[in-house]
C-alpha positions in Angstrom: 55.0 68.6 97.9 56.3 65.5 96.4 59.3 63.4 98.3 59.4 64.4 101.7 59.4 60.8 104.2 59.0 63.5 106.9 56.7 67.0 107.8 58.0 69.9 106.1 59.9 72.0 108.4 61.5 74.8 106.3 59.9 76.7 103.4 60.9 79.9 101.9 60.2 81.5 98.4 63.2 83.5 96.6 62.7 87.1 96.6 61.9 86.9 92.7 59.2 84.1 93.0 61.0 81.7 90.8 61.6 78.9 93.2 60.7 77.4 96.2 62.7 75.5 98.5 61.4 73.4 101.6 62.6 70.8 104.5 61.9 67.8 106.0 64.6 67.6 108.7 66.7 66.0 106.6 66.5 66.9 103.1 66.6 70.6 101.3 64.6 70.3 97.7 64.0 73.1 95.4 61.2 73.5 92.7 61.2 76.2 90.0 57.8 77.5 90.3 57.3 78.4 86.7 58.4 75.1 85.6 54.7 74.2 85.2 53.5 76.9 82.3 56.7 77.3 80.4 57.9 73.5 79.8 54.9 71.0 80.8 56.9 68.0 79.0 60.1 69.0 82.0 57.7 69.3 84.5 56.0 66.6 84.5 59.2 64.6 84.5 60.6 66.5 87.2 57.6 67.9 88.8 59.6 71.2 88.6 62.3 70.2 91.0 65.8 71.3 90.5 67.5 69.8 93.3 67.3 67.5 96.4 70.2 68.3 98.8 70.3 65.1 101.4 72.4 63.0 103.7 72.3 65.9 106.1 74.1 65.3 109.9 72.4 67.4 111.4 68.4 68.1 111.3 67.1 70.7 109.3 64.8 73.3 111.3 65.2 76.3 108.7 65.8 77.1 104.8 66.4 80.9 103.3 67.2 82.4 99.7 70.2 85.0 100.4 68.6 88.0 99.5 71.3 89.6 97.4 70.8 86.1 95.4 
């Protein structure tokens, strides 16, 4: 997984397979998994990534999709 400084620590799929989101301890990013077959130009800008959440106080042991959404 691109852009982690650190071991992954947190992964979870949502409950409809679209995206992925993982941890290092300090930073949440999430991928659209799909990203890859419908829109190769995006992708391989982005590498599929949708967000980086960072700057985090506290360490990051755990990420979860709600599952309502």
């Amino acid at each position: 997984m691109r852009g982690f400084e650190n071991w992954i620590t947190g992964l979870d799929v949502s409950r409809d397979g679209k995206l992925i989101a993982a941890g290092d301890g300090a930073t949440v990013r999430i991928w659209e998994l799909g990203t890859a077959l419908s829109d190769p130009e995006a992708y391989s800008r982005t590498g599929g990534e949708l967000a980086t959440l960072g700057d985090q106080r506290t360490a990051i042991h755990c990420v979860a999709f709600s599952p309502d959404g």
